[in-house]
N, CA, C and O of each residue as an XYZ file, in Angstrom:
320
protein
N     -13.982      1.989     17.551
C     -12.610      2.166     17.141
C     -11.916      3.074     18.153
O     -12.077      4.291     18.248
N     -11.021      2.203     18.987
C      -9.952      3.415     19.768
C      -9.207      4.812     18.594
O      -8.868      4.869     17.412
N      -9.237      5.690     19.690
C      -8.613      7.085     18.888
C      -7.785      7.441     19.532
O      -7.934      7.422     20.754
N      -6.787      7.829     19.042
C      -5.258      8.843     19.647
C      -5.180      9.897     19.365
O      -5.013     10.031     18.153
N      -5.252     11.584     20.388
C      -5.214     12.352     20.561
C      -3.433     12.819     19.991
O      -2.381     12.370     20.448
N      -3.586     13.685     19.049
C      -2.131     14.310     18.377
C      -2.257     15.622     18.639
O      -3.233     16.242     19.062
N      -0.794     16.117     18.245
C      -0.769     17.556     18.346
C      -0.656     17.563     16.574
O      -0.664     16.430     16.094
N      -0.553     18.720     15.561
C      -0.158     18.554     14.141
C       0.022     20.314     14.134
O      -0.718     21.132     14.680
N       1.318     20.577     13.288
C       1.260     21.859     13.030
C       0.715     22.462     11.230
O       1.231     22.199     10.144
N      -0.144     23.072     11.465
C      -0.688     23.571     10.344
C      -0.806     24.476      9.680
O      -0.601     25.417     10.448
N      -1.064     24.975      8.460
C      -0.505     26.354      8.054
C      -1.773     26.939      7.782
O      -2.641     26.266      7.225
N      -2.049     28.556      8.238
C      -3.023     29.133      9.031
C      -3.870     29.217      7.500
O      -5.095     29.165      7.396
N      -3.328     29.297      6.866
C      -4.391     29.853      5.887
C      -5.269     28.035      5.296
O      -6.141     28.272      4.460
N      -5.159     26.779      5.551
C      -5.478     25.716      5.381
C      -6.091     25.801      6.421
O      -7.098     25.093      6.397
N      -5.914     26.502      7.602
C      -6.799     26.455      8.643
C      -7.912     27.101      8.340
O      -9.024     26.638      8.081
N      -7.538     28.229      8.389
C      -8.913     29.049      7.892
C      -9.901     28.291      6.913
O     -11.113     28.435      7.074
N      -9.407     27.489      5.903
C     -10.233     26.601      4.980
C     -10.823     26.040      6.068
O     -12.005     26.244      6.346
N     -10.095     25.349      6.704
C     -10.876     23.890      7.827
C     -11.833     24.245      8.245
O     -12.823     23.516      8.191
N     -11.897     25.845      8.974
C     -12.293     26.159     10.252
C     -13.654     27.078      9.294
O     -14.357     27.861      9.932
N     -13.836     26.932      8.183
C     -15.039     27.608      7.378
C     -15.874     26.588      6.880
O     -17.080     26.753      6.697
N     -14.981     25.037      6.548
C     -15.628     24.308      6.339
C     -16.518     23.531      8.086
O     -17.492     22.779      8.129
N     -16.011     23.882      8.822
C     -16.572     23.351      9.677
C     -17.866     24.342     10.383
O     -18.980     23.946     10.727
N     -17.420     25.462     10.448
C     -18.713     26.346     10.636
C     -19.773     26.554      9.495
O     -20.783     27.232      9.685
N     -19.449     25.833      8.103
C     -20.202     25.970      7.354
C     -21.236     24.167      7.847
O     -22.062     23.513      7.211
N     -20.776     24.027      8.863
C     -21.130     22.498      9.200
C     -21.342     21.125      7.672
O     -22.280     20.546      7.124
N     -20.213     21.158      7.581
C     -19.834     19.767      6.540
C     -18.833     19.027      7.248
O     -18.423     17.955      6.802
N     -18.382     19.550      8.390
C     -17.807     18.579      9.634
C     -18.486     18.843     10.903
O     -18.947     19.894     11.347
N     -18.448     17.704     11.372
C     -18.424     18.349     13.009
C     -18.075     19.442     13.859
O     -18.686     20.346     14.429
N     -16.285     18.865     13.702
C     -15.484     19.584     13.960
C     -14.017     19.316     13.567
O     -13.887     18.366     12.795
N     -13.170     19.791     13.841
C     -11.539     20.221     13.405
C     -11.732     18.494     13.092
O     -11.891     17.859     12.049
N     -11.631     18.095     14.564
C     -10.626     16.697     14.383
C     -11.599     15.795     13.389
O     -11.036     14.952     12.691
N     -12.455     15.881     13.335
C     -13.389     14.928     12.234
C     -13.072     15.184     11.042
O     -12.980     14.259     10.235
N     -12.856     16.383     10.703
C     -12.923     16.821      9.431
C     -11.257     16.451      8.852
O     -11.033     16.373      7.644
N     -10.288     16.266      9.780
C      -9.110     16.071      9.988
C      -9.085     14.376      9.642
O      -8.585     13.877      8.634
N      -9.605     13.815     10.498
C      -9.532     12.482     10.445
C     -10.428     11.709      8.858
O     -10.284     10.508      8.628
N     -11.021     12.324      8.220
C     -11.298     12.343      7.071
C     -10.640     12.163      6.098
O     -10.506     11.176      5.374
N     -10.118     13.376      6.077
C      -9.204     13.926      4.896
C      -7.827     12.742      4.932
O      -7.473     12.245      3.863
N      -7.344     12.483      5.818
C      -6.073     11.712      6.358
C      -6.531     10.120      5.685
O      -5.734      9.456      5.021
N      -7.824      9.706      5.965
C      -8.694      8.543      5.509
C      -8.798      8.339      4.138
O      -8.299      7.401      3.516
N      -9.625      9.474      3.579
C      -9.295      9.498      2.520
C      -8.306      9.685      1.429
O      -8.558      9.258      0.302
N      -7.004     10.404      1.746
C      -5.485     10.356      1.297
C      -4.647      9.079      1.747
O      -3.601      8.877      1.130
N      -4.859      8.554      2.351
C      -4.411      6.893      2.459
C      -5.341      5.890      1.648
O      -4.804      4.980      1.016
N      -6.685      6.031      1.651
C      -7.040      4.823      0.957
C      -6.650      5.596     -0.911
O      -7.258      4.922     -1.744
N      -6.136      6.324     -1.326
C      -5.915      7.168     -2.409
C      -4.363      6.116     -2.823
O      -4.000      5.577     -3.868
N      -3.781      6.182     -1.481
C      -2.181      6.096     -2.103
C      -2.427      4.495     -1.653
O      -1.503      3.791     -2.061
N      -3.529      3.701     -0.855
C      -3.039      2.272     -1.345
C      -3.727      2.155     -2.632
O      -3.182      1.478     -3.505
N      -4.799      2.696     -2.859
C      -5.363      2.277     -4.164
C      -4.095      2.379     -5.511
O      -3.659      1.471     -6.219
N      -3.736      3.937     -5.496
C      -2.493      4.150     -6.726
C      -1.244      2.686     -6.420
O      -0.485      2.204     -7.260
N      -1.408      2.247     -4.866
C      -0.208      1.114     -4.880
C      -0.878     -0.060     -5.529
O      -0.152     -0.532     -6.404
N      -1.854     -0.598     -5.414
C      -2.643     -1.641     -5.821
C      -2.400     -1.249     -7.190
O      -1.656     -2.005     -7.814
N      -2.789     -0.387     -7.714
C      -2.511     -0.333     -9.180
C      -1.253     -0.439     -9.968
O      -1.067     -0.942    -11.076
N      -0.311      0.233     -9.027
C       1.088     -0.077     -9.773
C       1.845     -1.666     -9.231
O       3.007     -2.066     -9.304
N       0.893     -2.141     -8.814
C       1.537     -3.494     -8.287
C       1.125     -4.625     -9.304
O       1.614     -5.729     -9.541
N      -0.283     -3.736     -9.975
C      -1.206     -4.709    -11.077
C      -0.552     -4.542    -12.209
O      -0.768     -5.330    -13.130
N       0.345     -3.519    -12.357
C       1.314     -3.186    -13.690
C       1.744     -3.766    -14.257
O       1.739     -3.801    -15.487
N       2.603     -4.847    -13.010
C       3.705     -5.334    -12.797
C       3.258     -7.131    -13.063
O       3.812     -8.206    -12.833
N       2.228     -6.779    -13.540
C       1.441     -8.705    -13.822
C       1.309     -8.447    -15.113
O       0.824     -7.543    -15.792
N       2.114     -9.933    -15.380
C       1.767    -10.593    -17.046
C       0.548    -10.917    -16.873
O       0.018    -11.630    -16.021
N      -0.068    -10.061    -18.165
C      -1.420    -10.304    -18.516
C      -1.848    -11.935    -19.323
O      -2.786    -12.729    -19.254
N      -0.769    -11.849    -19.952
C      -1.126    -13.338    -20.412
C      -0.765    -14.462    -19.488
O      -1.331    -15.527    -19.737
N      -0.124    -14.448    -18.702
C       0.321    -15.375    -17.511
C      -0.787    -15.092    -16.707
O      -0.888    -15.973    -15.853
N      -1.695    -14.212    -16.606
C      -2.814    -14.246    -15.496
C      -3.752    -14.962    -16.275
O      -4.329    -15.928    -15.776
N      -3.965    -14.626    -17.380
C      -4.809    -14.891    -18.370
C      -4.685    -17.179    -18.091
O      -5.465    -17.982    -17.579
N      -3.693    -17.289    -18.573
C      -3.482    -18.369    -18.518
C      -3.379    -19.082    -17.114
O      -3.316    -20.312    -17.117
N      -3.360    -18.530    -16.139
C      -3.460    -19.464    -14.904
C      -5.166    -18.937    -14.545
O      -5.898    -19.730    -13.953
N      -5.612    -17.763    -14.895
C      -7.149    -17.941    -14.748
C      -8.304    -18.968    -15.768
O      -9.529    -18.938    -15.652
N      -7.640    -19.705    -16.601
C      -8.247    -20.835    -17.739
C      -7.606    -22.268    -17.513
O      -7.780    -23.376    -18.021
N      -6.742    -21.718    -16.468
C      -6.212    -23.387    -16.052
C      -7.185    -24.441    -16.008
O      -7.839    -23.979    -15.073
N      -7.788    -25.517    -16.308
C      -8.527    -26.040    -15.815
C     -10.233    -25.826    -16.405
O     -11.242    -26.530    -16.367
N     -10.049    -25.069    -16.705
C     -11.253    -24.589    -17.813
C     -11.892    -25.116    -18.735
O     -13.083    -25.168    -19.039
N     -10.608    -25.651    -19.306
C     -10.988    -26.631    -20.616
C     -12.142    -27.564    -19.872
O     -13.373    -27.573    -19.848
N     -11.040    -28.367    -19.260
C     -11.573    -29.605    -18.648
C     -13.030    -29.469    -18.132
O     -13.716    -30.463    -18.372
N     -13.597    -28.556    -17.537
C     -14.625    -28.029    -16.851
C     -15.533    -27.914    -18.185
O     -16.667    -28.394    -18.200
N     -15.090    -27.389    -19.076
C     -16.509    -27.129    -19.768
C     -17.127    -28.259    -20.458
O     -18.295    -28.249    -20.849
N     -16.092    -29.498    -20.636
C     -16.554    -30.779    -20.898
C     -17.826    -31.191    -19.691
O     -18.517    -32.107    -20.136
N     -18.205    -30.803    -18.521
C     -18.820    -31.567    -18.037
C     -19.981    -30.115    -17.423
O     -20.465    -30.036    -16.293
N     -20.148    -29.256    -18.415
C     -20.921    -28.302    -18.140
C     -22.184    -28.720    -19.368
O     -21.961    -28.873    -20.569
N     -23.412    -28.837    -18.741
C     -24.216    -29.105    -19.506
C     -24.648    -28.515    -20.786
O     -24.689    -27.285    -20.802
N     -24.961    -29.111    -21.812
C     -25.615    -27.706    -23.250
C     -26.632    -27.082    -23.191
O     -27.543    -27.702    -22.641
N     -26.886    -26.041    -23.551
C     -28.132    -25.673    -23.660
C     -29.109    -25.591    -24.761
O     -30.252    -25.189    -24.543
């Protein structure tokens, strides 16, 4: 995966967190531990989008286009 070198301004006392978690070695270093956190707060806010997008679906209209065809199908599903 190509990487792009940033500048970011940060507030010292979040630093000091960073810079304890990283000498406590649970990162590498700055930018790993950086590129993490950023990773994990994006896949956070598509997940909350995925969810409010699922809101927004008729349950019985899903319901009913996921049995479309269903009927018909179980006529030629063997008995047990």
């Amino acid at each position: 995966m190509a990487t792009s070198k940033i500048a970011i301004t940060i507030d010292q006392n979040l630093l000091h967190r960073l810079d304890f978690l990283v000498k406590s070695q649970m990162f590498t270093n700055r930018s790993r531990a950086i590129q993490e956190a950023v990773t994990e707060k994006l896949d956070r806010i598509e997940r909350s989008r995925l969810a409010q997008e699922c809101a927004k679906l008729d349950p019985k209209f899903e319901q009913e286009m996921a049995e479309e065809g269903f009927v018909a199908e179980m006529d030629e599903w063997p008995e047990y």
